[in-house]
C-alpha positions as a Python dict, from the first residue, in 0.01 Angstrom:
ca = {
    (1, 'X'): (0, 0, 0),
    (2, 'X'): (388, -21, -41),
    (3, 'X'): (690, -225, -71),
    (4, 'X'): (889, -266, 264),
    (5, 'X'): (1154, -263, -11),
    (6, 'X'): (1074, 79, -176),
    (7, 'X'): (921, 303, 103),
    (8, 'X'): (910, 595, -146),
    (9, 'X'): (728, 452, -424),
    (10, 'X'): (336, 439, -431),
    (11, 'X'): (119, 207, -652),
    (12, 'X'): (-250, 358, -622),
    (13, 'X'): (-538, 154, -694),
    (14, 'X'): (-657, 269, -1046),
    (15, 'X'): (-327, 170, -1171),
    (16, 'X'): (-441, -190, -1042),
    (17, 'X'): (-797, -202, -1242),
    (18, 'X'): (-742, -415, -1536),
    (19, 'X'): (-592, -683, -1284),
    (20, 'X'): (-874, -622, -1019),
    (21, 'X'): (-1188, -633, -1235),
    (22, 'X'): (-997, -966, -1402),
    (23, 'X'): (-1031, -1088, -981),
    (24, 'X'): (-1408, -1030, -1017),
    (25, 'X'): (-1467, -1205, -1368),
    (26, 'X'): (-1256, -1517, -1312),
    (27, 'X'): (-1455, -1506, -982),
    (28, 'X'): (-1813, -1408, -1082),
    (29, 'X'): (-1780, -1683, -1363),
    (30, 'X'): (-1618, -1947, -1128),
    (31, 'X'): (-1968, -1971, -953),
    (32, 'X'): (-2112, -2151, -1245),
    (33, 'X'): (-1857, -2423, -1247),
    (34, 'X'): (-1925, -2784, -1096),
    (35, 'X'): (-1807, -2749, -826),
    (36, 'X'): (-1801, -2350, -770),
    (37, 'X'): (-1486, -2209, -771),
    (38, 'X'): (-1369, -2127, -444),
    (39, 'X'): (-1269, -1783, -342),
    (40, 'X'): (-1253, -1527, -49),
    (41, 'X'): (-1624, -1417, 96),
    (42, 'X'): (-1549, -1063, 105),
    (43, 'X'): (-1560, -990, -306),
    (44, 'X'): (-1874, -1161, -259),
    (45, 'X'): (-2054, -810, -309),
    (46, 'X'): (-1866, -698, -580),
    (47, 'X'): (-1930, -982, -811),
    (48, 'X'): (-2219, -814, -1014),
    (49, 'X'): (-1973, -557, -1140),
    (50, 'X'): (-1830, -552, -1460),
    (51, 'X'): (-1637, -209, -1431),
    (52, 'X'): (-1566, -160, -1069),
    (53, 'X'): (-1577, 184, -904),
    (54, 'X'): (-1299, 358, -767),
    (55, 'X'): (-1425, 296, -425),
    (56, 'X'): (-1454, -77, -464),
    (57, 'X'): (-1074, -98, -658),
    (58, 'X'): (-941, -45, -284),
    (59, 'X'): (-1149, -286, -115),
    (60, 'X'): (-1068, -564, -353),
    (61, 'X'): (-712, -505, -381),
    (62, 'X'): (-710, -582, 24),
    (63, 'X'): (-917, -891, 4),
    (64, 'X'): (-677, -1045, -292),
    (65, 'X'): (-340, -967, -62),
    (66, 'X'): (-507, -1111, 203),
    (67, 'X'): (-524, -1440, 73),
    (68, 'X'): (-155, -1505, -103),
    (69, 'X'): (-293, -1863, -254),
    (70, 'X'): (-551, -1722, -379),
    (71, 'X'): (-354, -1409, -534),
    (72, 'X'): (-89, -1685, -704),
    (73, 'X'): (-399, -1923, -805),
    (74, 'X'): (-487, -1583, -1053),
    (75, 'X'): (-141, -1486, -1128),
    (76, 'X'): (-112, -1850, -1268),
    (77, 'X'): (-362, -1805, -1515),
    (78, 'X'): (-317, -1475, -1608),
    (79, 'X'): (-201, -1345, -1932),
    (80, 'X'): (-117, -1005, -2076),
    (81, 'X'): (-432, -1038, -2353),
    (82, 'X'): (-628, -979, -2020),
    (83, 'X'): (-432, -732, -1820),
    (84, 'X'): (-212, -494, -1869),
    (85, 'X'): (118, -480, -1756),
    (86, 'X'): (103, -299, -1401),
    (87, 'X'): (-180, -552, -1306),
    (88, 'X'): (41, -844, -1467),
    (89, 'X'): (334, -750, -1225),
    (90, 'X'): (106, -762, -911),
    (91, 'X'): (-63, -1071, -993),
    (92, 'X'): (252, -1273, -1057),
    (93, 'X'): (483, -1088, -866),
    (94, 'X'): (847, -1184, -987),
    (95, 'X'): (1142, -1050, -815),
    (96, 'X'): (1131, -651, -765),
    (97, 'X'): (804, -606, -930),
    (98, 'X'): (674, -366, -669),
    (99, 'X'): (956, -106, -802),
    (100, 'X'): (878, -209, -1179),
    (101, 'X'): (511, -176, -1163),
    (102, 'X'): (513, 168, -972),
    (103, 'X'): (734, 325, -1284),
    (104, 'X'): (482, 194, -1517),
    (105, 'X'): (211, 356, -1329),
    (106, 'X'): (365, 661, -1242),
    (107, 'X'): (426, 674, -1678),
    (108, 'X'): (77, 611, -1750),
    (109, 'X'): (-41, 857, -1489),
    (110, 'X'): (161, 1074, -1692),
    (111, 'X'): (17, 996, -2035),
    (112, 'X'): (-322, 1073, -1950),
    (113, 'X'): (-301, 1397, -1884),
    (114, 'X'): (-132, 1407, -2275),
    (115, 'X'): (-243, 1364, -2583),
    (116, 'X'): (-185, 989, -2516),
    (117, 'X'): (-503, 975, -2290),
    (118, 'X'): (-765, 843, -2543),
    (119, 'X'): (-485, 583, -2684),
    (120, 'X'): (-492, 446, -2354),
    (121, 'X'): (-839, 445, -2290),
    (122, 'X'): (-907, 222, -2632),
    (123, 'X'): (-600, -17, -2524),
    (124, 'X'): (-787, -82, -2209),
    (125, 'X'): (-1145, -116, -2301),
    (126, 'X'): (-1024, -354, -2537),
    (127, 'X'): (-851, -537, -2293),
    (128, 'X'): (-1143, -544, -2082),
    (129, 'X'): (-1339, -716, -2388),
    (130, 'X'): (-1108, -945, -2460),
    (131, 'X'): (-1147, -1085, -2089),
    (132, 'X'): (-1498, -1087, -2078),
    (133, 'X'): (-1527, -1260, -2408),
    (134, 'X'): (-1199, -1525, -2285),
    (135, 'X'): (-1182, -1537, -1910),
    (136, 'X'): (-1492, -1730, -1843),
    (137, 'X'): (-1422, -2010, -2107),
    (138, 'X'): (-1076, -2046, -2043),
    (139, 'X'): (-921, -1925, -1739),
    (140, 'X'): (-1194, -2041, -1473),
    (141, 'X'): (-1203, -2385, -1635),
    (142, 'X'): (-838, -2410, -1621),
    (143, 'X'): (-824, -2333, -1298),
    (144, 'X'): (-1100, -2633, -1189),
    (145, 'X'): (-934, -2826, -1449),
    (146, 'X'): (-588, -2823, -1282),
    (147, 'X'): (-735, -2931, -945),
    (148, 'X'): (-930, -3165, -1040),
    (149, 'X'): (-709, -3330, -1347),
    (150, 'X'): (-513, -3536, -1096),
    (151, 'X'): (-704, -3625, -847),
    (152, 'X'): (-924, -3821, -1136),
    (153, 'X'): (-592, -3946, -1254),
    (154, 'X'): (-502, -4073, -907),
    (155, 'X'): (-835, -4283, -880),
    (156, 'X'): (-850, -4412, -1268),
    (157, 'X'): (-505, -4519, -1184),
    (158, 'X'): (-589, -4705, -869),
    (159, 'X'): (-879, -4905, -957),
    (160, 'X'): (-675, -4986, -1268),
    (161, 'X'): (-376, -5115, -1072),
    (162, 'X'): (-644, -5353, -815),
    (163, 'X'): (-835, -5479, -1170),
    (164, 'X'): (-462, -5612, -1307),
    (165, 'X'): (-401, -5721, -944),
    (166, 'X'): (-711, -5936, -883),
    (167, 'X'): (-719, -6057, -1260),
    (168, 'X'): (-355, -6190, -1207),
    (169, 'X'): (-460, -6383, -843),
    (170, 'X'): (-733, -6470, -1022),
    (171, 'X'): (-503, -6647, -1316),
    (172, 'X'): (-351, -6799, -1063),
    (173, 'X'): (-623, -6945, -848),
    (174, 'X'): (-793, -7088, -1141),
    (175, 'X'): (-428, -7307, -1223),
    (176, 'X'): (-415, -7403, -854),
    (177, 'X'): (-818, -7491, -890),
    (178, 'X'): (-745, -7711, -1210),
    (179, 'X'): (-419, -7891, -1063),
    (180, 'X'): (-570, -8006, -739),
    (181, 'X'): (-903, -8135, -910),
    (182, 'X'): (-653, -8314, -1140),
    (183, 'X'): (-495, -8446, -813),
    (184, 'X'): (-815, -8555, -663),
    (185, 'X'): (-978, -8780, -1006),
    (186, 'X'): (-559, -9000, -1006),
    (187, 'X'): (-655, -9024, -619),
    (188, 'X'): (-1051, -9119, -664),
    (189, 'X'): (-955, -9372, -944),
    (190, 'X'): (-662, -9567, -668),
    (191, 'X'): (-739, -9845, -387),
    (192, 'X'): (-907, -9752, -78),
    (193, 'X'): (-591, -9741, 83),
    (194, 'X'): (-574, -9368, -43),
    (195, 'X'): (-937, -9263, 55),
    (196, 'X'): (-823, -9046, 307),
    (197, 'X'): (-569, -8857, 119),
    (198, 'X'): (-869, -8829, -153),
    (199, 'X'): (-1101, -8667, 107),
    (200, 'X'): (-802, -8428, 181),
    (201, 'X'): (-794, -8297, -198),
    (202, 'X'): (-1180, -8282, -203),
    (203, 'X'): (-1166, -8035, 86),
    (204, 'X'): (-858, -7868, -52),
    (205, 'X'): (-1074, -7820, -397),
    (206, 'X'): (-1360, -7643, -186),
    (207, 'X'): (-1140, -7413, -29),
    (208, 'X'): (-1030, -7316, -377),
    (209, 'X'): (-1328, -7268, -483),
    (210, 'X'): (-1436, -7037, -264),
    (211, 'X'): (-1121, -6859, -267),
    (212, 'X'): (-1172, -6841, -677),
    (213, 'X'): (-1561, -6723, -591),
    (214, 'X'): (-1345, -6401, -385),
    (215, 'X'): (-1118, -6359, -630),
    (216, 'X'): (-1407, -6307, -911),
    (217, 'X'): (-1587, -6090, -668),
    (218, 'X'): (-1307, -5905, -633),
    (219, 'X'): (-1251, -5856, -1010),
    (220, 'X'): (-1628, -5746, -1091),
    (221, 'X'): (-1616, -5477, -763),
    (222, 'X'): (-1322, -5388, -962),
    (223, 'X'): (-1435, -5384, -1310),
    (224, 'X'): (-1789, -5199, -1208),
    (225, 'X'): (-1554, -4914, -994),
    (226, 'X'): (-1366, -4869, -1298),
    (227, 'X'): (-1681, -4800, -1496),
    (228, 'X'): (-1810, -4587, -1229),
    (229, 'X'): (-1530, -4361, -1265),
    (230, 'X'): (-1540, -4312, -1634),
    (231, 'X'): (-1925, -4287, -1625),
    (232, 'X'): (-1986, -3917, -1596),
    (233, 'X'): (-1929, -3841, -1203),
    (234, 'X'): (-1812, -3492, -1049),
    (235, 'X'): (-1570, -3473, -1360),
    (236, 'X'): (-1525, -3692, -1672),
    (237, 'X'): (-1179, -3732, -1691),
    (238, 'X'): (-1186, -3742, -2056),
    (239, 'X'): (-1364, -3466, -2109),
    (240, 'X'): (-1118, -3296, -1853),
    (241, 'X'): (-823, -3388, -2070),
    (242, 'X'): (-960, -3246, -2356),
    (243, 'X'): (-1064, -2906, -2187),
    (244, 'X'): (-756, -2877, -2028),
    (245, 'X'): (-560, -2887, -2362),
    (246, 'X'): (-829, -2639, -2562),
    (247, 'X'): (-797, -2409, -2231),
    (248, 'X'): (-358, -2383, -2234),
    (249, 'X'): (-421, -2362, -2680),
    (250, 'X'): (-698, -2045, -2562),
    (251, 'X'): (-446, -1873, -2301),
    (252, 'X'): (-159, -1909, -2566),
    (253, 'X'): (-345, -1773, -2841),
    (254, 'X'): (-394, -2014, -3080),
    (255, 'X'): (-686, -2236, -3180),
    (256, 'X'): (-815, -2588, -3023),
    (257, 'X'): (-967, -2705, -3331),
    (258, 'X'): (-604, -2633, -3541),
    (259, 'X'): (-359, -2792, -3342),
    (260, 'X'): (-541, -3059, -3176),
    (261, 'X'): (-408, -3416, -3262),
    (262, 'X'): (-546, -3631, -3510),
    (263, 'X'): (-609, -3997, -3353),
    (264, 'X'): (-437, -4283, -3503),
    (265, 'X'): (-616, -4600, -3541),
    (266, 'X'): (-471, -4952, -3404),
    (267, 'X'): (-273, -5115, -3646),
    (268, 'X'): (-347, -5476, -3640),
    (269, 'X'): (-28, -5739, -3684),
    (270, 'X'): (17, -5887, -4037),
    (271, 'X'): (-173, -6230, -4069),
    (272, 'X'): (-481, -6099, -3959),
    (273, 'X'): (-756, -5936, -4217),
    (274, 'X'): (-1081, -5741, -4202),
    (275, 'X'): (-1321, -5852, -3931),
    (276, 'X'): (-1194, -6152, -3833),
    (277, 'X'): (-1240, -6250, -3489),
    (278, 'X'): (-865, -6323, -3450),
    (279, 'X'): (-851, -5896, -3513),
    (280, 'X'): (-1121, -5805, -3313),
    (281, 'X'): (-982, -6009, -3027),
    (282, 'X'): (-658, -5824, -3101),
    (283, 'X'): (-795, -5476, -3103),
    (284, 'X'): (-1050, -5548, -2803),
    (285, 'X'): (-720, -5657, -2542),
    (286, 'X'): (-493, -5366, -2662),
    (287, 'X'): (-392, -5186, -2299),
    (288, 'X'): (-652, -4846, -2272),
    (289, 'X'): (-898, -4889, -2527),
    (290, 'X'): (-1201, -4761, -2520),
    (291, 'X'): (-1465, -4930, -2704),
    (292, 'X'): (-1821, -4782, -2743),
    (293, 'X'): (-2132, -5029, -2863),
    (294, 'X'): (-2411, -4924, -3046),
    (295, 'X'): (-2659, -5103, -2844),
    (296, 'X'): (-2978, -5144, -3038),
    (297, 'X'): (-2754, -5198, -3363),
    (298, 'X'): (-2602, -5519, -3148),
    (299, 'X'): (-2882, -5584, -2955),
    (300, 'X'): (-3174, -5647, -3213),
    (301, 'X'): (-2945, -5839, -3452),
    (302, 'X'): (-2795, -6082, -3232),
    (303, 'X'): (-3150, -6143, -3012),
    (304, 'X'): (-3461, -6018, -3245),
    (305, 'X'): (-3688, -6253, -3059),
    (306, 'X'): (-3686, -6092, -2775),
    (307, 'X'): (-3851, -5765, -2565),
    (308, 'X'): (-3691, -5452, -2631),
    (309, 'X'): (-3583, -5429, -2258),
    (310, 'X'): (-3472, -5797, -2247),
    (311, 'X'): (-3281, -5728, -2560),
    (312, 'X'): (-3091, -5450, -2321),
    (313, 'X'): (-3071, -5661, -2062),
    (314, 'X'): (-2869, -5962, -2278),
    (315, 'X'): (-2685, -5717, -2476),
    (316, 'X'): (-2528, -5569, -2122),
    (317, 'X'): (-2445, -5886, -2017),
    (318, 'X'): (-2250, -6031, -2340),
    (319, 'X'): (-2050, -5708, -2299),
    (320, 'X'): (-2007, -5786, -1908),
    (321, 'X'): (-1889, -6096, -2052),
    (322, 'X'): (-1627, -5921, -2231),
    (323, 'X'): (-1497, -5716, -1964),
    (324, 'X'): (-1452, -5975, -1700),
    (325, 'X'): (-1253, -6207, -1962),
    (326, 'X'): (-1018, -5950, -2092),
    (327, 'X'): (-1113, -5621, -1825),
    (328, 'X'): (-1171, -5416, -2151),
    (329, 'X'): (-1381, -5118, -2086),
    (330, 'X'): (-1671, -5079, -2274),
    (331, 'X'): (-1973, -4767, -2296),
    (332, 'X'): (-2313, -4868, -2428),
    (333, 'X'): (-2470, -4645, -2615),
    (334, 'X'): (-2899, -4736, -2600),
    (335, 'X'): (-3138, -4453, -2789),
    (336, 'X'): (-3380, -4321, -2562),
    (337, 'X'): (-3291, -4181, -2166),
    (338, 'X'): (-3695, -4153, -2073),
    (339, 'X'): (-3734, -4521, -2238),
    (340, 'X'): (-3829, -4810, -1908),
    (341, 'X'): (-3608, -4960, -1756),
    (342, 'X'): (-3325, -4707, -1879),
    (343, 'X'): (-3221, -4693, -1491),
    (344, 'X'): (-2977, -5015, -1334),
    (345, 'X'): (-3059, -5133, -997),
    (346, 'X'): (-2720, -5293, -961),
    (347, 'X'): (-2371, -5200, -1013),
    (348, 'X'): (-2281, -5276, -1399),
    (349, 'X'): (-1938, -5394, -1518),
    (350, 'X'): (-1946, -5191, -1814),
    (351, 'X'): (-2067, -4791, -1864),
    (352, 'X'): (-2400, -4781, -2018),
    (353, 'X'): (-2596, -4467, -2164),
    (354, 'X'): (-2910, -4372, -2289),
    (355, 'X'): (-2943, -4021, -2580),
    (356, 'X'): (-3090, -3794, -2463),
    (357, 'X'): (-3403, -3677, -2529),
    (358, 'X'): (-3444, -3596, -2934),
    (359, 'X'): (-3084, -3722, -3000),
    (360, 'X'): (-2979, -4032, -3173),
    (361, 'X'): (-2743, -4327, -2997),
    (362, 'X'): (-2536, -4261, -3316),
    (363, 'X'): (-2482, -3916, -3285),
    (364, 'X'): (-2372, -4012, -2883),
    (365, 'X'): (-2116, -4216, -3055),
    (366, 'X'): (-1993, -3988, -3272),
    (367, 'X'): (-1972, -3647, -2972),
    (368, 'X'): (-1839, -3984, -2778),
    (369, 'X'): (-1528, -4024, -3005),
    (370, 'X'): (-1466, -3683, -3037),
    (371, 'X'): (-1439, -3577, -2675),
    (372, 'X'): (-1184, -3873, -2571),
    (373, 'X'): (-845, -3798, -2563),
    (374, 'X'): (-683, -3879, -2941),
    (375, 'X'): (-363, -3996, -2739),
    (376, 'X'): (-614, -4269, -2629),
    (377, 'X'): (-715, -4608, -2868),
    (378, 'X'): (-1112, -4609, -2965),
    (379, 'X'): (-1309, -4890, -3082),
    (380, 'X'): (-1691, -4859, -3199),
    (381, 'X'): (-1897, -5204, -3289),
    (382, 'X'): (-2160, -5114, -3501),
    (383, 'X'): (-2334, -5218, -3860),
    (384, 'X'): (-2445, -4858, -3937),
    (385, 'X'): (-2237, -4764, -4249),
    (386, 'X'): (-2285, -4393, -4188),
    (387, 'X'): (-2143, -4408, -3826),
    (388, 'X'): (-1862, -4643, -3956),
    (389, 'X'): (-1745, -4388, -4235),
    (390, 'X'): (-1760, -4068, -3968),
    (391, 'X'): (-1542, -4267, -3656),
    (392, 'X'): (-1282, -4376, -3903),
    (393, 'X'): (-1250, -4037, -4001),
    (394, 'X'): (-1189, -3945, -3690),
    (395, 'X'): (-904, -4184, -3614),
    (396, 'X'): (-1084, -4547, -3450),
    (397, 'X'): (-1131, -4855, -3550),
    (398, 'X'): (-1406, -5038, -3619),
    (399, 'X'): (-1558, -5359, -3532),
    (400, 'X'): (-1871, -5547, -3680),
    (401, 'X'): (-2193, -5617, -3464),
    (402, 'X'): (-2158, -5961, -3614),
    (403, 'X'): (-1789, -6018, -3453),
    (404, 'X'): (-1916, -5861, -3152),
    (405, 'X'): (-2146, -6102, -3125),
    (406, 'X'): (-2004, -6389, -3211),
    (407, 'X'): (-1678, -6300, -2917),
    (408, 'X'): (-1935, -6144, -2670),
    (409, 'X'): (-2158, -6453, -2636),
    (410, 'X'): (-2103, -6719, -2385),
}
């Protein structure tokens, strides 16, 4: 194939392979990906290939130009630590890169007919481990990752906005509700000469109500959307966040675990101490917090009386409690995912999760605070000393089962 621009200059396909059998690994590994990457049908048979023969190099170079969004989908993730110049060129194609990569082939068809053969045949089998060991941790996730990354944005972001929209009409049904019925007792309490104008408020006060009963209906569809979002779907956005920075830290060359940022924990004003519940009510309204419950540790303390499974049960519904007051969103964290009654048969306001099978709720709460974005405030409510001492090392604060309690309860 050649350049309309340069009729006289040939780029064969061997010069092409690095960049080709990078095509068939981002592609190959795509297909394990939730969802599957998507990509054209006809490299479909070549996907069980990890050094393509000559014969296939032609037939995928054709399917790739076929498809120009998918060719600059690759040349967007590609980087020179998985192909080599030449194959860099025709995956990202900058201005006159036809002519450029054609010298750069016609010099390494040169060198290997030097001495310069088997130096070039080490630089690219290394190449070609580099990308097998790279491309399908990094470059196939970052290619879901960008697609996907705002589209969860877009719907976090919306059923945010209707939860601060219905709490507000909310707000201000409730002072209409209280004015009127304060309107209706001076009227009650007067002669009978203002009987009628009584009955008037009375109906007024129903149609209040019920407008109150929609606007708390409202809320909770909005409240248990929210947590449906942030419960584990067709992406967790969080986790998303947090592969999408360790996948750009990978491409650049550098190391997640170095340069990833440290959390910082809520700083509560001056005035209020410890666990207090004036702080906890601070830290539990602050504007994105997450806060994750260790649900047995709250559970068994504040109802020990009770069944296991109605200690779940009342323990969900002091921290539904929470969330409709202040639309805080909280995860519970229960030991146990093959325990009964582990499944909900309605629509929660708040996430809740089970361990799986052999793994503690307090080692969920520690992977839990790990894999949220540090940019983002963290709160976990537990007594257990040893979980207390790991999260604050890890940048959130901390809040007492006790104080839980004691703000959670009606």
């Amino acid at each position: 194939m050649s350049d309309p621009a340069a009729p006289d200059i040939s780029l064969p396909d061997r010069s092409l392979r690095s960049a080709l059998e990078f095509v068939v690994l981002v592609v190959a590994a795509g297909q394990k990906a939730r969802p599957p990457l998507a990509f054209p049908v006809g490299l479909k048979p070549y996907l069980k290939f990890h050094s393509l023969p000559v014969p296939a190099l032609t037939k995928v170079r054709e399917v790739v130009e076929a498809d120009p969004e998918f060719l600059a989908r690759l040349g967007s993730v590609a980087t020179t630590d998985l192909v080599d110049d030449v194959g860099m060129l025709w995956l990202t194609r900058p201005v006159d890169w036809f002519a450029q990569a054609a010298e750069l082939a016609r010099s390494a068809e040169a060198a290997s007919h030097t001495g310069d053969a088997a130096v070039a045949l080490r630089r690219e089998e290394k190449r070609r481990e580099a990308a097998e060991a790279v491309a399908a941790r990094s470059r196939v996730e970052l290619l879901l990752a960008r697609e996907q990354l705002e589209s969860e944005r877009r719907e976090c972001s919306t059923a945010q906005s209707e939860l601060e929209r219905v709490r507000a009409e909310l707000t201000r049904t409730k002072d209409r509700l209280v004015e009127v019925e304060r309107m209706a007792r001076r009227k009650e309490a007067g002669a009978n000469a203002v009987d009628a104008k009584a009955g008037a408020a009375g109906q007024a006060v129903e149609t209040l109500r019920a407008e109150l009963a929609d606007a708390v209906a409202a809320r909770d569809a909005a409240l248990a959307e929210r947590s449906v979002l942030h419960d584990g779907g067709s992406v967790d956005l969080e986790r998303v966040r947090v592969l999408l920075a360790e996948a750009l830290l990978v491409a650049k060359g550098g190391s997640p675990k170095a340069r990833r940022r440290q959390r910082q924990p809520l700083a509560v004003p001056g005035g209020l101490y410890g666990d207090s519940e004036a702080a906890a009510t601070h830290l539990l309204r602050a504007p994105d917090v997450v806060v994750l419950v260790d649900g047995y540790n709250v559970a068994k303390l504040g109802w020990p009386a009770l069944a296991l499974e109605r200690q779940r049960t009342v323990c969900i519904e002091a921290a539904e409690n929470l969330a409709r007051r202040w639309g805080t969103l909280l995860h519970i964290v229960f030991d146990g995912a093959t325990i009964v009654g582990a499944s909900a048969d309605r629509r929660r306001l708040v996430r809740v999760s089970y361990s799986p099978e052999g793994v503690t709720a307090d080692d969920v709460l520690r992977s839990e605070v790990a894999a949220i974005d540090p940019g983002r405030p963290v709160i976990v409510v537990t007594n257990d000393q040893a979980v207390l001492a790991d999260v604050r090392v890890a940048g959130a604060n901390t809040i007492s089962s006790d104080t839980f309690l004691a703000l959670a309860r009606p």
